[in-house]
N, C-alpha and C positions, 0 to 999 in steps of 0.2 A: 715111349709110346709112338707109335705108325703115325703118320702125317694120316688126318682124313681127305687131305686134300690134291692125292699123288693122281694126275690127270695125266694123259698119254697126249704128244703132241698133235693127233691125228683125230683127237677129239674136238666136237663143237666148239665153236668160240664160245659159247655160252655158259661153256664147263671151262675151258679155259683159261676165262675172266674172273671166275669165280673166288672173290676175296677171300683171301688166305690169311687175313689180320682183318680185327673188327674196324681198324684205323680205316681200310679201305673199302668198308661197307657204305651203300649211296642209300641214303634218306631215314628214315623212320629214326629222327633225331629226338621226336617226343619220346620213342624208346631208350635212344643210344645217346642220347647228348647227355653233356655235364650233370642235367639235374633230371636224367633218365630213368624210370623206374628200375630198367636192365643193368643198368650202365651201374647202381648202386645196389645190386647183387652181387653184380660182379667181385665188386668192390670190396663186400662182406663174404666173398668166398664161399657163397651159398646162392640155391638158385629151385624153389618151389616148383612142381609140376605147371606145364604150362599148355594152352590153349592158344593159338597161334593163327589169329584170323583174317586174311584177308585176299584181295583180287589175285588172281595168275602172275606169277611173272614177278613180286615183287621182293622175295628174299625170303621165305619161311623157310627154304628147307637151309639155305645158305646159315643165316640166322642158329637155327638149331646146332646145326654144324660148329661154328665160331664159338658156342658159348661153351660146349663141349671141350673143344681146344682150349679158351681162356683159363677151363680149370680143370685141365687135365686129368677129363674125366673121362671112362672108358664108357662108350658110345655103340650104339646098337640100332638100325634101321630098317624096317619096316616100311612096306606098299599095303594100305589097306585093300587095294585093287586086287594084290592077288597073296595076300596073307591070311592066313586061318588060325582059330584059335588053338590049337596044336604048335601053330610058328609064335604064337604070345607066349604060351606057357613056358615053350623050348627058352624062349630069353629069360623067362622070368627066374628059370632053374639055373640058369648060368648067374642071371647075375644076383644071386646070393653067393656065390661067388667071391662075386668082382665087387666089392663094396661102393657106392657113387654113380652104379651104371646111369646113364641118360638113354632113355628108347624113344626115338624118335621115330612117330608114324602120320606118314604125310597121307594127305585125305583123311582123315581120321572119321570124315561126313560120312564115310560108305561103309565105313565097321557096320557090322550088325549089333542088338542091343545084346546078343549073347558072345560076340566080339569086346564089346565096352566093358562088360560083364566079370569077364575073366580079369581085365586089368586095375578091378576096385581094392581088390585085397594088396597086389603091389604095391599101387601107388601110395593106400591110404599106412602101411607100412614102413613106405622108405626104402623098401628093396628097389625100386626105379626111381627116374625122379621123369616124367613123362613129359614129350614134349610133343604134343598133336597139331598139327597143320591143316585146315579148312578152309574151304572158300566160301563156304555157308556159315549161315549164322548157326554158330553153338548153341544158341536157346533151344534150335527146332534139331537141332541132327546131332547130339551128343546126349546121352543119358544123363537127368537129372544129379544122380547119386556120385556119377563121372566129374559132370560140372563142376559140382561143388566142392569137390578136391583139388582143383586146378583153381586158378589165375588166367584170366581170357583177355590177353592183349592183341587190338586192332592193328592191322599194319596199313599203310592209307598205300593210294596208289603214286607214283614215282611221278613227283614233278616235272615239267618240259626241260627247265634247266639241270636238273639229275641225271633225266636219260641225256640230253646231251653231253655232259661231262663221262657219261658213260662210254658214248661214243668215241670223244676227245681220248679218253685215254686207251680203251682197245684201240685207235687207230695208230699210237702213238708207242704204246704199249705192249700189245701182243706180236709173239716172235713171229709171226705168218704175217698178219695183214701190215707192220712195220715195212715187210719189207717191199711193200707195196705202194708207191707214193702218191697219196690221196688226198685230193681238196674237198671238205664238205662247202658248196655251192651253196645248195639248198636243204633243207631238215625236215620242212612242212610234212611231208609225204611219208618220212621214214618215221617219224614219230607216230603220226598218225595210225598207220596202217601197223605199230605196234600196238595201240592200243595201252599204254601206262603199262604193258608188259615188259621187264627190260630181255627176258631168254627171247622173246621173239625178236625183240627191236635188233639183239647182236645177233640169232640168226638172219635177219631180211641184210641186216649189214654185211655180213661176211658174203654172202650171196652175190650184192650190188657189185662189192668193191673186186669178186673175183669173178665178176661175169663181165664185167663193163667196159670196153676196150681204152685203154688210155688216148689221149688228145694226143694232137703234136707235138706238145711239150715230153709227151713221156709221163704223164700225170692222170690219173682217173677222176674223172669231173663227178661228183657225186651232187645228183640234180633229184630233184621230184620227178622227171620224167624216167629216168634211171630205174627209181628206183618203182616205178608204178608200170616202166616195162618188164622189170625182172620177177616184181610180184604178180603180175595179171590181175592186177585188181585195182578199180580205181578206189580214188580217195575216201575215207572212210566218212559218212557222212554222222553218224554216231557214235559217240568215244564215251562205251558204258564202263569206263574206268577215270572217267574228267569229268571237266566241270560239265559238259551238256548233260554227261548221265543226271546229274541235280536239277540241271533245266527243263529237261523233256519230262523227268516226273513229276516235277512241280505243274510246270503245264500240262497233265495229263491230270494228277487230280484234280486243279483249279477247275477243271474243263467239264469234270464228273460233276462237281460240287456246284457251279454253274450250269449244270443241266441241259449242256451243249454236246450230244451223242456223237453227231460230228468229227469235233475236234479232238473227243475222245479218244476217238478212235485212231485216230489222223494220227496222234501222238502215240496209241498201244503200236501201228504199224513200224512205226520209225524203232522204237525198242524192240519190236521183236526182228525186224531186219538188221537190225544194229547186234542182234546178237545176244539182248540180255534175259537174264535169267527169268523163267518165266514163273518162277517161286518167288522170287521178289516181288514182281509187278501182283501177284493173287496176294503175296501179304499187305499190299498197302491199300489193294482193295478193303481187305477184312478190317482193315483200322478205320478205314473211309466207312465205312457202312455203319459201324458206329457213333465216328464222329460228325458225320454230314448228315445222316438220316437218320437213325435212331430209333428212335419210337415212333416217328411219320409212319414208317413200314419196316417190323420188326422184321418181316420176311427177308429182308436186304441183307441180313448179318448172315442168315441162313445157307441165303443164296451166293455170299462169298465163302462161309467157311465148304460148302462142295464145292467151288470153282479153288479155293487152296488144295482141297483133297484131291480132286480128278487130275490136276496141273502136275500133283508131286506124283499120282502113279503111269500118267502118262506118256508128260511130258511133251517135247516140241518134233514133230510140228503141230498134230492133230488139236494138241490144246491153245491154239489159237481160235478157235475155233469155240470153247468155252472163254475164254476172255472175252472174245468178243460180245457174248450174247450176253452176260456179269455186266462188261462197261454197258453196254443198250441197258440193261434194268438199271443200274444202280444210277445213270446220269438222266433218267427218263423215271425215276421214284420222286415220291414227293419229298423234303428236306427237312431236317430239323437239326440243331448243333444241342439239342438240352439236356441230353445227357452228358456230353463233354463239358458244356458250361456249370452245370450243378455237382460231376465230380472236382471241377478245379476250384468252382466258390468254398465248397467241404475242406481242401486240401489245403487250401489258401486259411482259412479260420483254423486250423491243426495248427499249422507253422505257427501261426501269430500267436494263438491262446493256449496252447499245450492241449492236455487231453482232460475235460473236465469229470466230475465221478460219475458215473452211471446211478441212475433213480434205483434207490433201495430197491422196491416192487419189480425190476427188470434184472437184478442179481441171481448170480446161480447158489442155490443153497444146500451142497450136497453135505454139508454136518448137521449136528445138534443145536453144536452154537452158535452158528450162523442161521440157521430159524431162530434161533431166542433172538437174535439183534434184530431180526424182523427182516433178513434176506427174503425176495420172493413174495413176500406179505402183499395183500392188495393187488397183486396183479391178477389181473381181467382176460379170463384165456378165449380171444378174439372170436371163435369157432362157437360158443356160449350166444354171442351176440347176436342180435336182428340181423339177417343180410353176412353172417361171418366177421361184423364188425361191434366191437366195442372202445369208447369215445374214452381215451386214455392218456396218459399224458409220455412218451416214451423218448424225447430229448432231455439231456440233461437240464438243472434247474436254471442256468445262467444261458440258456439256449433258447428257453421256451419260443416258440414261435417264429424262430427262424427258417428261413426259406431257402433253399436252394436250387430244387429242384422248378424250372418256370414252363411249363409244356406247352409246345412250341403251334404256331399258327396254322396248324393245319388239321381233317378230320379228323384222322386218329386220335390225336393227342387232344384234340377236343373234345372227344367223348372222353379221354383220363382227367381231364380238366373239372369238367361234370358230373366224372366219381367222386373226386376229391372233393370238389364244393359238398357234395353231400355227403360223404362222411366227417370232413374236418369242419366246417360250417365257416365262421368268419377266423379260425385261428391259425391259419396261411396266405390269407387270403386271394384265397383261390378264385 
């Protein structure tokens, strides 16, 4: 079998570098180390369809690549960018074939669902064994029915000391820039301005180290000025693939949920000049609006699940312009956590107590003999009642009068307050 890995020397450093053994694959050791979920497929000679998630730059397609080689398996690849299901099929008929194929489709987010569609019967067969590449979350851009045939492992974005080791050895290592002799000075700038991408970091490198005039020594001084003259760009002040990407969103919903429009905002600017994804930032709204507001103002959920929708058929730049107007309502609504606090009391009493029986009267009784046990019996069909309500007992018997639900300090939820007191009277006490 053909090396998948036969690069021409006139090609990017980026392809160049590109690990030819899993031995010299950088990071995702929670995959690949010793007690690696990958690392122990390998190991069994087998290897499930896979889902392959995570930032630019960090090894999916390489990844795909290597596991292919490990078990010299004949290998098939695919651009969802400009594949059709015509180019799926064509593989799928070859490799009944080729018994073992692996087809690897990077972006797999931009398939369409009648792209996804085609490749159900493969997979869930065994004639491929799939191996899809995304930078989105699979929950929201891969087909339910897809999903659930695959194994969706996260790949995190490349440590400071990984991409530097990456550096270290392209410099050290590859037969062009070798023969180039270069001090890394300074790294701030080149890391930076890669962004936890390592194809970028080696292209801004190859770039630096062959535009840069060497010193008197006869040596190229690789500085942060260097390399922020060669890119045109200053210093990145956002790195939505590190640790600020975790900082700036934490401060941004702390900021919502604090009800400071402000700073809100202050912080959606910094992510979206920083570059991040503006489906993200609409999803964390839609969690926020349940978990910070709730019932205060049901409209809040509303009003983010259209700023998700408008953001995913828009996009940037114009949907800044829905975000912004989303953070103004949802940090300028009034607050409440009780619905988040009342599903986790519920979830929390599951764990501890297991699942107790459901009230005979509340069973479904679609036999004979489950009416004769008395399935169904005594229940009170609410719609019967004064007001659509009748006074019933519907938690289990070792439950009764538990409370979870506690609605929260503000109007709304105080006139739900005032329902509840008059239909449950003192048995929640509401």
């Amino acid at each position: 079998m053909a090396s998948l890995f036969d690069t021409p020397n006139t090609a990017p450093l980026a392809e160049r570098r590109r690990p030819r053994r899993l031995a010299d694959y950088a990071g995702q050791t929670h995959l690949l180390g010793e007690q690696g979920v990958l690392r122990r497929y390998l190991a069994a000679g087998r290897l499930p369809s896979l889902i392959l998630w995570g930032p630019p730059g960090v090894g999916k397609t390489t990844l795909a690549l290597l596991l292919a080689e490990e078990l010299k398996r004949p290998f098939a690849m695919l651009s969802a960018i400009n594949a059709g299901v015509k180019d799926v099929r064509e593989i799928i008929d070859r490799a009944k074939k080729q018994a073992g194929t692996i087809l690897f489709i990077d972006e797999i987010h931009r398939f369409s669902k009648a792209q996804q569609d085609a490749l159900l019967g493969a997979v869930e067969n065994g004639t491929v064994t799939l191996i899809g590449a995304t930078t989105e979350n699979p929950s929201f851009e891969v087909i339910p029915a897809l999903l659930s045939r695959c194994q969706v492992y996260t790949l995190e974005a490349l440590s400071a000391d990984t991409l530097r080791e990456i550096v270290r050895r392209a410099l050290a290592e590859d037969e062009v820039l070798s023969t180039i002799p270069t001090d890394v000075v300074e790294d701030h700038a080149l890391l930076a301005l890669s962004g936890g991408d390592a194809r970028k970091l080696l292209g801004l490198l190859e770039l630096v180290v062959q535009s840069t005039p060497p010193s008197p020594s006869g040596r190229v001084q690789l500085t942060d000025a260097a390399v922020q003259l060669t890119a045109q760009r200053p210093l990145a002040r956002y790195d939505k693939g590190g640790e600020m990407h975790y900082d700036v969103i934490s401060a941004f919903i702390k900021s919502i949920r604090g009800s400071d429009p402000n700073a809100a905002l202050y912080y959606l600017a910094v992510m979206l000049e920083g570059g991040e994804d503006v489906k993200f930032i609409a999803r964390r709204l839609l969690i926020l609006s349940s978990e910070d507001i709730g019932n205060a103002n049901p409209n809040a959920l509303l009003l983010a699940q259209s700023c998700f929708q408008a953001c995913t058929v828009i996009g940037l730049p114009e949907s800044d312009l829905i975000l912004s107007q989303t953070v103004i309502y949802l940090a300028t609504s009034p607050k409440s956590n009780a619905a988040y606090t009342a599903i986790r009391a519920a979830q929390a009493q599951v764990r501890q107590q297991g699942v107790h029986p459901v009230p005979v009267p509340l069973r479904n009784a679609p036999t004979k003999l489950l009416k004769e046990l008395g399935y169904g019996q005594a229940y009170q069909y609410s719609h019967n009642g004064e007001g659509n309500f009748a006074y019933q007992e519907f938690m289990p018997e070792a439950l009764s009068g538990t409370r979870y639900y506690d609605p929260g300090d503000n109007p709304a939820e105080a006139k739900i307050r005032e329902r509840l007191r008059g239909w449950w009277q003192e048995k929640y006490g509401y």
